[in-house]
Legacy VTK file of the C-alpha trace (Angstrom):
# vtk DataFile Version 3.0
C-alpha trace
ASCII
DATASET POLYDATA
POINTS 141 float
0.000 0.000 0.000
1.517 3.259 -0.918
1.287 6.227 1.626
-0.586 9.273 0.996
0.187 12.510 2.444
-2.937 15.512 1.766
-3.704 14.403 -1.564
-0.245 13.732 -2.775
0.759 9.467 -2.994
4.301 8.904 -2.155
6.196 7.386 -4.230
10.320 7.465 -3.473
12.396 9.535 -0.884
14.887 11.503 -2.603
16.374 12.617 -0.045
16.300 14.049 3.695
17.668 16.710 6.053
17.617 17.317 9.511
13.804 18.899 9.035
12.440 16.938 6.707
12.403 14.694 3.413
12.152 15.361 -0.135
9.533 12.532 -1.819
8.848 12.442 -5.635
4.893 11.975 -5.193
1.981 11.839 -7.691
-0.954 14.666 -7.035
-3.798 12.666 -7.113
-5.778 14.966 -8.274
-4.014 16.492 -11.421
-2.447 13.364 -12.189
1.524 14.814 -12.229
4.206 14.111 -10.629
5.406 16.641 -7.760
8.442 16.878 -5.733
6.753 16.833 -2.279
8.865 18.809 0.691
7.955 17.919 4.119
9.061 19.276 7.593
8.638 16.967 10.133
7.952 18.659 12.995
9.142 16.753 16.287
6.788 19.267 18.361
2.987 20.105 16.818
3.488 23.365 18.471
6.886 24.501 16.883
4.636 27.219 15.151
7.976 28.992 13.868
9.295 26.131 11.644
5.755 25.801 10.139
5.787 29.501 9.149
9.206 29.328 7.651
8.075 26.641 5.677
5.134 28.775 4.001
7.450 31.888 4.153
9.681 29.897 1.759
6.711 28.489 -0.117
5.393 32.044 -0.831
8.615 33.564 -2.233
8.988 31.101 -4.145
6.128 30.762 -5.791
6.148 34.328 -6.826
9.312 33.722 -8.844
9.127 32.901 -12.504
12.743 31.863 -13.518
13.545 28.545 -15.727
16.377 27.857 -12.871
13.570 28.070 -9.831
11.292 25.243 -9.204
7.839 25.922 -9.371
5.151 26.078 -6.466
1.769 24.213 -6.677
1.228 24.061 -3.059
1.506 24.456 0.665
0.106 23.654 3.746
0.117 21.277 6.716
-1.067 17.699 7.075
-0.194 14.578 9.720
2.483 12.352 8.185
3.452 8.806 10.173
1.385 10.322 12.561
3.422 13.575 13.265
1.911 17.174 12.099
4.374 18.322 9.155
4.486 21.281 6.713
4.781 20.752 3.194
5.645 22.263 0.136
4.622 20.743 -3.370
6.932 21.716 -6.388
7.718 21.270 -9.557
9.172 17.630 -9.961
12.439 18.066 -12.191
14.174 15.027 -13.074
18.255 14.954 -13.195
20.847 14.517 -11.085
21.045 16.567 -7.989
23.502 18.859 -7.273
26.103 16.662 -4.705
25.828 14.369 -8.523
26.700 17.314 -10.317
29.554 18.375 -7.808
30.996 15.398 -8.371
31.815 15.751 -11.668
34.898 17.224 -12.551
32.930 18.726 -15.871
30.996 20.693 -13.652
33.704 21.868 -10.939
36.180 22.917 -13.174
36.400 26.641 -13.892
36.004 28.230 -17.940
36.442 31.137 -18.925
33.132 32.980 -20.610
33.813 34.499 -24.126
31.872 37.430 -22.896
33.644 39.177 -19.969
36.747 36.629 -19.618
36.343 36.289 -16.426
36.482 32.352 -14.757
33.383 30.981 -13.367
32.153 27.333 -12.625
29.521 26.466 -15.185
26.751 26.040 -12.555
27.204 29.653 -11.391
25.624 31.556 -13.972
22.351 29.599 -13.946
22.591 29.949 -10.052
23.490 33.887 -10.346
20.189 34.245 -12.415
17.980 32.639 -10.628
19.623 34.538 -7.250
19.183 37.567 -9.512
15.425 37.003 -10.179
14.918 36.204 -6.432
16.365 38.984 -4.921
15.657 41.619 -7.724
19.041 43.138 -7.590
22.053 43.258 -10.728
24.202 40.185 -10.165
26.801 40.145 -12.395
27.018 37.069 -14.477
27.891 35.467 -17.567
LINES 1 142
141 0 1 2 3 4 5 6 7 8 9 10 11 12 13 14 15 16 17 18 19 20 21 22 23 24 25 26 27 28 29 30 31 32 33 34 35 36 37 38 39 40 41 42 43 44 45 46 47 48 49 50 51 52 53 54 55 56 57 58 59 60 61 62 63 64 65 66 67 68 69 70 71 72 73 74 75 76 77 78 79 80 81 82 83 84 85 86 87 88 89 90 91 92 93 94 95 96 97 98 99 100 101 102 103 104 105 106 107 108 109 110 111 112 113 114 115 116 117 118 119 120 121 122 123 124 125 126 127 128 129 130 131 132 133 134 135 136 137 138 139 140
């Protein structure tokens, strides 16, 4: 039997933290695949983690950037019978970025035709994305 958390069925753990787990889960009621975020909340009074959750849910889904995930939804629910935020997101599938660390490809500094200056290739999508969030000049290449 496969768990169900709100209206989203689990499906895999991608991965956890020391507040919560990352699930790839199906919403069962638009049929897509979502990457579920859940804080597990050892207290059901530890108010403040719960609004930091939907703090981060609501800046984020007011972003529109191809390098930020996107927001469906947010709220709170019981999960293996603890109260726990979530956050459900676009599901993008790839490697994550510890993979992508890894590989020397990806570590190793080149120099942009633009400006000359060195970056690491995953820095520019990063610097755009920071750039859209925080609505201030970051310079990139």
């Amino acid at each position: 039997m496969q768990e169900t958390v709100a209206h989203y069925r689990l499906r895999e753990r991608l991965g956890s933290g020391a507040m919560g787990e990352v699930w790839l889960a199906e919403d069962t009621r638009l049929h897509r695949l979502v990457a579920l975020k859940m804080l597990l909340r050892k207290e059901a009074d530890d108010a403040a983690a719960l609004a930091r959750v939907e703090r981060e849910a609501r800046i984020a889904s007011s972003l529109s950037h191809p390098n930020v995930a996107v927001v469906y939804d947010a709220g709170e629910t019981e999960y293996d019978g603890r109260p726990a935020g979530y956050v459900a997101m676009e599901y993008v599938k790839g490697r994550t970025l510890a993979e992508l660390l890894k590989d020397d490809a990806w570590t190793q500094p080149r120099s942009c035709p633009s400006h000359g200056r060195s970056r690491k290739p995953w820095t520019t999508p990063t610097s755009a994305a920071w750039c859209t969030a925080t609505s201030s000049p970051v310079t990139s290449c």
